[in-house]
Residue, then its C-alpha position, 0 to 999 in steps of 0.5 A: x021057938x027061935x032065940x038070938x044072941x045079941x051084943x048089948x051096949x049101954x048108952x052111958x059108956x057113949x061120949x057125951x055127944x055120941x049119947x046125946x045123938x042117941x038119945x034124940x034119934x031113938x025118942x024112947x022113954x027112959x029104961x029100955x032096949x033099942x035095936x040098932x041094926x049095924x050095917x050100911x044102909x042103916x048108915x045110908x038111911x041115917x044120913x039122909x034122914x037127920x043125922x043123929x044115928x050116924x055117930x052111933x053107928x059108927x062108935x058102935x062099929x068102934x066098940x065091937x059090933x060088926x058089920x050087918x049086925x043086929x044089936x041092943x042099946x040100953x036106954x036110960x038116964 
């Protein structure tokens, strides 16, 4: 059996509109973890597809992930 250790951040530490682009890059139900991958071709693929997913990141980055990182985000409202 294989275990990693992971940062976790919670989505209501994120400026209003940070959350907001969460909240409607992910679409997931309430009360859940997502993983977000930490590195730049997330970051490439985010603004290409809409966008959203971009201020995540990079408040990500801000907060303490690191680049080519793997963490999760606590989803709930």
């Amino acid at each position: 059996m294989t275990y990693e250790t992971l940062k976790v951040f919670d989505c209501q530490d994120m400026p209003d509109e940070v959350r907001e682009d969460f909240f409607r890059s992910t679409k997931q139900g309430n009360v859940c973890l997502v993983t977000v991958y930490v590195d730049d071709e997330s970051l490439d693929e985010a603004e290409q597809d809409n966008g959203s997913l971009v201020s995540v990141i990079l408040w990500l980055r801000e907060n303490g992930a690191i680049e080519d990182e793997k963490v999760v985000v606590k989803h709930w409202w």
